[in-house]
PAKE-500343 format. One record per atom (N, C-alpha, C, O): residue in three letters; atom name; x, y, z. Coordinates in steps of 0.02 Angstrom, whole numbers. Example, Ala and Ser with C-alpha at 12.3 -4.5 7.8 and 13.67 -1.06 7.14 Angstrom:
! residues 2
res;atom;px;py;pz
Ala;N;660;-284;390
Ala;CA;615;-225;390
Ala;C;660;-165;390
Ala;O;712;-166;423
Ser;N;642;-112;354
Ser;CA;684;-53;357
Ser;C;645;2;394
Ser;O;670;57;402
! end
This chain:
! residues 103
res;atom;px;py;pz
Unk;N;3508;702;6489
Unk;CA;3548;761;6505
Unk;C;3595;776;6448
Unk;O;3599;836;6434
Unk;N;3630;738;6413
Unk;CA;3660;741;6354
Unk;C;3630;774;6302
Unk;O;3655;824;6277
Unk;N;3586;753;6287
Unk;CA;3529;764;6250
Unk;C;3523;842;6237
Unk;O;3525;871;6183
Unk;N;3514;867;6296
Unk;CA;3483;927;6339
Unk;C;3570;995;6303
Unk;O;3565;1046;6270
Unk;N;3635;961;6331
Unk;CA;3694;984;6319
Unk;C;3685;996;6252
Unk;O;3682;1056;6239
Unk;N;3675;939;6181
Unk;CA;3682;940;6126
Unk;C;3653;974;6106
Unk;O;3674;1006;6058
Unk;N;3589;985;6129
Unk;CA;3530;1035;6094
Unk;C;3566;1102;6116
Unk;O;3590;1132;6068
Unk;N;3572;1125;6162
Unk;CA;3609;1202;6207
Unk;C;3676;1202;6158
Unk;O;3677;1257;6131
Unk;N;3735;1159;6134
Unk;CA;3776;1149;6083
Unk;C;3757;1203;6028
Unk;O;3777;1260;6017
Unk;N;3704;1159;5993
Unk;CA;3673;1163;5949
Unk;C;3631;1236;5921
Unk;O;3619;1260;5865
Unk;N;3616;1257;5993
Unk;CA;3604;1325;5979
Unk;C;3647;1378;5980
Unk;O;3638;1433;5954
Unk;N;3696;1359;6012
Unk;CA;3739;1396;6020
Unk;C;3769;1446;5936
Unk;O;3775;1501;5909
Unk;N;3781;1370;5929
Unk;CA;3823;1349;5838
Unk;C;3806;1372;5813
Unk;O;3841;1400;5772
Unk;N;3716;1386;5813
Unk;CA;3669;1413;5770
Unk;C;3663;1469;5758
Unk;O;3657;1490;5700
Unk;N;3663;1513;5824
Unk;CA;3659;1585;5837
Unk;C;3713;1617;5819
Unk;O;3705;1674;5798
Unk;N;3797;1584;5823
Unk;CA;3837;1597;5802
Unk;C;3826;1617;5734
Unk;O;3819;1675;5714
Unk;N;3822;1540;5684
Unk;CA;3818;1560;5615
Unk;C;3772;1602;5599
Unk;O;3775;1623;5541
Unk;N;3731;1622;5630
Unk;CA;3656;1677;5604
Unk;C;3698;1738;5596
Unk;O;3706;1766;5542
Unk;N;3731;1761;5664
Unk;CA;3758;1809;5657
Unk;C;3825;1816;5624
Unk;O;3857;1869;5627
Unk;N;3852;1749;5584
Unk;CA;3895;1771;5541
Unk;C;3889;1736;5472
Unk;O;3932;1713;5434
Unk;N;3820;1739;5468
Unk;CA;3795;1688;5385
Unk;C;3826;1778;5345
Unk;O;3876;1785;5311
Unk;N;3786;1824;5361
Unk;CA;3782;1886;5301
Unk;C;3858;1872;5271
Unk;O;3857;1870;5209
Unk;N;3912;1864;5295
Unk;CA;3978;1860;5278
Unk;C;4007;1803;5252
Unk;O;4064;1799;5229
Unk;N;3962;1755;5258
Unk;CA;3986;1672;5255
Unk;C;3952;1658;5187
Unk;O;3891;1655;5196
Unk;N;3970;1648;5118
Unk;CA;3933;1612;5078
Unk;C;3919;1536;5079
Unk;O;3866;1505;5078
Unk;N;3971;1520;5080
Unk;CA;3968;1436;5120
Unk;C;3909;1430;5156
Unk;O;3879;1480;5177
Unk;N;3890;1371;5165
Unk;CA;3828;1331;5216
Unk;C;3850;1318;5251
Unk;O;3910;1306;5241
Unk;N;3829;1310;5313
Unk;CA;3846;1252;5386
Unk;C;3852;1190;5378
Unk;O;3865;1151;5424
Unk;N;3846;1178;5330
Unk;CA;3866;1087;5332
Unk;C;3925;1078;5305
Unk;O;3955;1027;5322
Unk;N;3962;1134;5249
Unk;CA;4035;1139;5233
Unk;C;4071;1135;5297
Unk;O;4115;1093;5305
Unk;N;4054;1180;5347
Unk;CA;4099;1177;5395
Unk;C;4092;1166;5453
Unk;O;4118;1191;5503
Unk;N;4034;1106;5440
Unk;CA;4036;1036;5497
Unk;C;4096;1031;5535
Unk;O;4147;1038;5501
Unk;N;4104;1022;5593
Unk;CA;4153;982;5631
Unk;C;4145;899;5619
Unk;O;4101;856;5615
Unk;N;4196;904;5616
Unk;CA;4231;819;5632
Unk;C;4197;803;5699
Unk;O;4175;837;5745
Unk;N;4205;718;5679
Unk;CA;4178;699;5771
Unk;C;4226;726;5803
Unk;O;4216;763;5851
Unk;N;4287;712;5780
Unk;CA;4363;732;5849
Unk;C;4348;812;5864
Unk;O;4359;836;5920
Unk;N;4324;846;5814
Unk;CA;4333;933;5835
Unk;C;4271;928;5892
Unk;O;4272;955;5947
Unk;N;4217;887;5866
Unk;CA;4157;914;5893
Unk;C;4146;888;5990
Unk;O;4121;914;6040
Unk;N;4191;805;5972
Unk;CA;4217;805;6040
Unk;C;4251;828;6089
Unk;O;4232;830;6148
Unk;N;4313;852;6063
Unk;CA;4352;870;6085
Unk;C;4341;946;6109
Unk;O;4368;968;6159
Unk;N;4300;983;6068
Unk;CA;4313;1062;6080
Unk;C;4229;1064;6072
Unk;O;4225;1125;6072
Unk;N;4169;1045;6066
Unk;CA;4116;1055;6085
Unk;C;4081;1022;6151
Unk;O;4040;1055;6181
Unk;N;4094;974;6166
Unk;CA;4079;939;6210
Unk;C;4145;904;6253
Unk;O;4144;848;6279
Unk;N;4200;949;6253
Unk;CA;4232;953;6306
Unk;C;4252;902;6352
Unk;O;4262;898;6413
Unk;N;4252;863;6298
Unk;CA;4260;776;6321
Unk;C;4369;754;6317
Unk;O;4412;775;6277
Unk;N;4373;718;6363
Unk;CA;4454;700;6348
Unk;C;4445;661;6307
Unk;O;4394;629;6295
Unk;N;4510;661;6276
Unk;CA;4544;653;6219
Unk;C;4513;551;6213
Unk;O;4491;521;6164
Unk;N;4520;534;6259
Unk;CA;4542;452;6280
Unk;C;4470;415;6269
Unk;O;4452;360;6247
Unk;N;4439;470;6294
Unk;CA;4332;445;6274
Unk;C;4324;467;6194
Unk;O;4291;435;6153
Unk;N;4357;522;6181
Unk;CA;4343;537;6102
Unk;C;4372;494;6028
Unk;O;4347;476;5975
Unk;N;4460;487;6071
Unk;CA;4484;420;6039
Unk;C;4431;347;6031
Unk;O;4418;314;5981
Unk;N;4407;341;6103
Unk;CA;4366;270;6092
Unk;C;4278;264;6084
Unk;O;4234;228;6107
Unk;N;4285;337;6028
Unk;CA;4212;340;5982
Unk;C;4133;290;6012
Unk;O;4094;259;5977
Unk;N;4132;296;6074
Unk;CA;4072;248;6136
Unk;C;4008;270;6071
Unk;O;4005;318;6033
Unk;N;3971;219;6082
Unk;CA;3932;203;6035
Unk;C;3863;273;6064
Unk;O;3815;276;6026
Unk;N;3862;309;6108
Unk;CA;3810;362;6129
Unk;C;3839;428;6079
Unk;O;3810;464;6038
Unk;N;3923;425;6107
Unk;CA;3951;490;6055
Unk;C;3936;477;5999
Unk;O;3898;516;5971
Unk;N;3957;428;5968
Unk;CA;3931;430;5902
Unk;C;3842;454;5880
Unk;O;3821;493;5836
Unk;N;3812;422;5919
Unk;CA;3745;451;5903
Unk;C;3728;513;5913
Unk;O;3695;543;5870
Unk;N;3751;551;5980
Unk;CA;3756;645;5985
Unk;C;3791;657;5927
Unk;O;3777;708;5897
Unk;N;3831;621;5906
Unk;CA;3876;662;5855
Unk;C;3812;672;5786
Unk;O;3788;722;5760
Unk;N;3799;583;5773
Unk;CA;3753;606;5715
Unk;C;3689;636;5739
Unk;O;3648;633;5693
Unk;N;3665;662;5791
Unk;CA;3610;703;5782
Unk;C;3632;763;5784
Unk;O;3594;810;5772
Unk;N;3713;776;5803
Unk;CA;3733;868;5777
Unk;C;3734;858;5720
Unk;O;3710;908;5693
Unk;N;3751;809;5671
Unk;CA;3756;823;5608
Unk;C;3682;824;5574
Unk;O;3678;861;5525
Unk;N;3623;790;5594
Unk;CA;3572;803;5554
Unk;C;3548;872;5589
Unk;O;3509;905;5554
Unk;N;3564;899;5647
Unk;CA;3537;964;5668
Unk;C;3555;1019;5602
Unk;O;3522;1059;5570
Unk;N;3633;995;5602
Unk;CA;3664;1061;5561
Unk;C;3640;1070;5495
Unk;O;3627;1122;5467
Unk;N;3636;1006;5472
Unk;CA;3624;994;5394
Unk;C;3543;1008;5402
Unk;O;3513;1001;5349
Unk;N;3511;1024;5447
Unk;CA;3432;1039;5459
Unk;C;3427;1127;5453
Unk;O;3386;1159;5421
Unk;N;3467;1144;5482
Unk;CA;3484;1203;5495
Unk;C;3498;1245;5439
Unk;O;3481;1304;5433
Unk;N;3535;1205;5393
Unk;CA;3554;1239;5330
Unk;C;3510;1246;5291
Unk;O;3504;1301;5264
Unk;N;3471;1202;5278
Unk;CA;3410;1183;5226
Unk;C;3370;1247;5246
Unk;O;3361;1299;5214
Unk;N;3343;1225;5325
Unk;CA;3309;1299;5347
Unk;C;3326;1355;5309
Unk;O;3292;1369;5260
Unk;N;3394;1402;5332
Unk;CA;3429;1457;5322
Unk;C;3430;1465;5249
Unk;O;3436;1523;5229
Unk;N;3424;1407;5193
Unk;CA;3439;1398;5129
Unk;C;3382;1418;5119
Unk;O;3394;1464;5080
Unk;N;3305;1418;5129
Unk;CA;3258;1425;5092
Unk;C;3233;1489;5143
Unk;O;3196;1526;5111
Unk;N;3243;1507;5201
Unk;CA;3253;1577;5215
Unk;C;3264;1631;5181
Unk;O;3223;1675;5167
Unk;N;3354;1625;5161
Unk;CA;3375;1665;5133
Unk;C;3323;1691;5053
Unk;O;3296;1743;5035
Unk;N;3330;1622;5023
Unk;CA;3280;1630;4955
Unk;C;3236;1665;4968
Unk;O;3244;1726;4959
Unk;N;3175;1642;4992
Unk;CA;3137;1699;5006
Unk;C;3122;1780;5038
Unk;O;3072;1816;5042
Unk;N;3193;1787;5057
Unk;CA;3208;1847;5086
Unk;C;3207;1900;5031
Unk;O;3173;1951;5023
Unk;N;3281;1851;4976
Unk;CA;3282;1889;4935
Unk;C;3262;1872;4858
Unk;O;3293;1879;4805
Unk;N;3181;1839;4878
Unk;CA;3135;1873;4814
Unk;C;3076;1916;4849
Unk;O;3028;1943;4822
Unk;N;3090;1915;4910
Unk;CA;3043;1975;4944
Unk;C;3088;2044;4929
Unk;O;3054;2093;4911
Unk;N;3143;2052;4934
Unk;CA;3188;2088;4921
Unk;C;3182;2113;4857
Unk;O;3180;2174;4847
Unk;N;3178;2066;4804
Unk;CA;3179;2096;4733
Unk;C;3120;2103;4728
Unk;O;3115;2123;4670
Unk;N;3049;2101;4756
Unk;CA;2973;2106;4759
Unk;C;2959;2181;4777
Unk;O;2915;2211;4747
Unk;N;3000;2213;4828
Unk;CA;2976;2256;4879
Unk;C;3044;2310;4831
Unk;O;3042;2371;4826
Unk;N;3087;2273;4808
Unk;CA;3150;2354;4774
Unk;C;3169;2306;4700
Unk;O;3206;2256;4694
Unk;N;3138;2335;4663
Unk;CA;3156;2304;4598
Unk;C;3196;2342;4579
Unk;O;3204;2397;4605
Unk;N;3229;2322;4531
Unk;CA;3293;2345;4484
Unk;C;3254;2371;4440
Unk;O;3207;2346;4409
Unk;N;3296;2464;4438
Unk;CA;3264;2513;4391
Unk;C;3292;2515;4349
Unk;O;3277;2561;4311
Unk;N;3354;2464;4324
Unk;CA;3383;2460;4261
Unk;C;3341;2406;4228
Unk;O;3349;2397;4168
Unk;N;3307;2379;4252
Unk;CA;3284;2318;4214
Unk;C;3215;2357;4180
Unk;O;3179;2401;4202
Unk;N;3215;2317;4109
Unk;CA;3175;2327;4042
Unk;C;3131;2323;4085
Unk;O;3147;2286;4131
Unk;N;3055;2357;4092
Unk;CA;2965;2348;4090
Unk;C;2970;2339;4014
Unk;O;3012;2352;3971
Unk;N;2898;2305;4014
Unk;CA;2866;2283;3957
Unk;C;2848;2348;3922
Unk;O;2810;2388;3950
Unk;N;2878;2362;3851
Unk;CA;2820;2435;3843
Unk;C;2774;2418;3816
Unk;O;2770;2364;3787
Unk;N;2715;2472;3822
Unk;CA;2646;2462;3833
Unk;C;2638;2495;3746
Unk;O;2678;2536;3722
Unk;N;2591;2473;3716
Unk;CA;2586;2498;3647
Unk;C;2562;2567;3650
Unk;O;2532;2589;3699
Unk;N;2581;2613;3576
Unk;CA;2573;2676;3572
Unk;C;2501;2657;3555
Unk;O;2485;2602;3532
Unk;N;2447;2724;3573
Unk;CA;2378;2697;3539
Unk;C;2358;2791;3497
Unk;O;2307;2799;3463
! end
């Protein structure tokens, strides 16, 4: 059931940053939460279970962190290809063509 929470977390986080990557140059793994943020204010846990880091939190914690840092990589080679489809499909009409010889 945890499991189940972290993943629903996780998307949440995700959909968030999608809809605010265009504005964000930064990656999602810059602005990882801390275990304490991610306890405390993602999983809505008291303070007293988050203080005493139980060996399960710690493991939800590191599978939000390989989610996020998964997530980025994704979005990282997304974006790339977006925008060389971008420069594929609207090239820059300032940029030199090759000229073709006079004959």
């Amino acid at each position: 059931m945890r499991l189940k929470h972290a993943f629903f977390a996780f998307i949440i986080l995700a959909s968030a940053a999608a809809g605010y990557e265009s504005t964000k140059p930064a990656g999602a793994a810059e602005e990882m939460l801390s275990f304490e943020m991610w306890c405390l204010e993602m999983r809505l846990y008291p303070a007293v279970r988050c203080d005493a880091r139980r060996q399960d939190d710690v493991k939800a914690y590191q599978q939000y962190r390989a989610d996020v840092e998964q997530f980025d990589r994704q979005r990282a080679v997304r974006n790339q290809r977006d925008e060389n489809l971008k420069r594929k499909l609207n090239p820059d009409p300032s940029a030199a063509k090759p000229a073709t010889p006079a004959r």
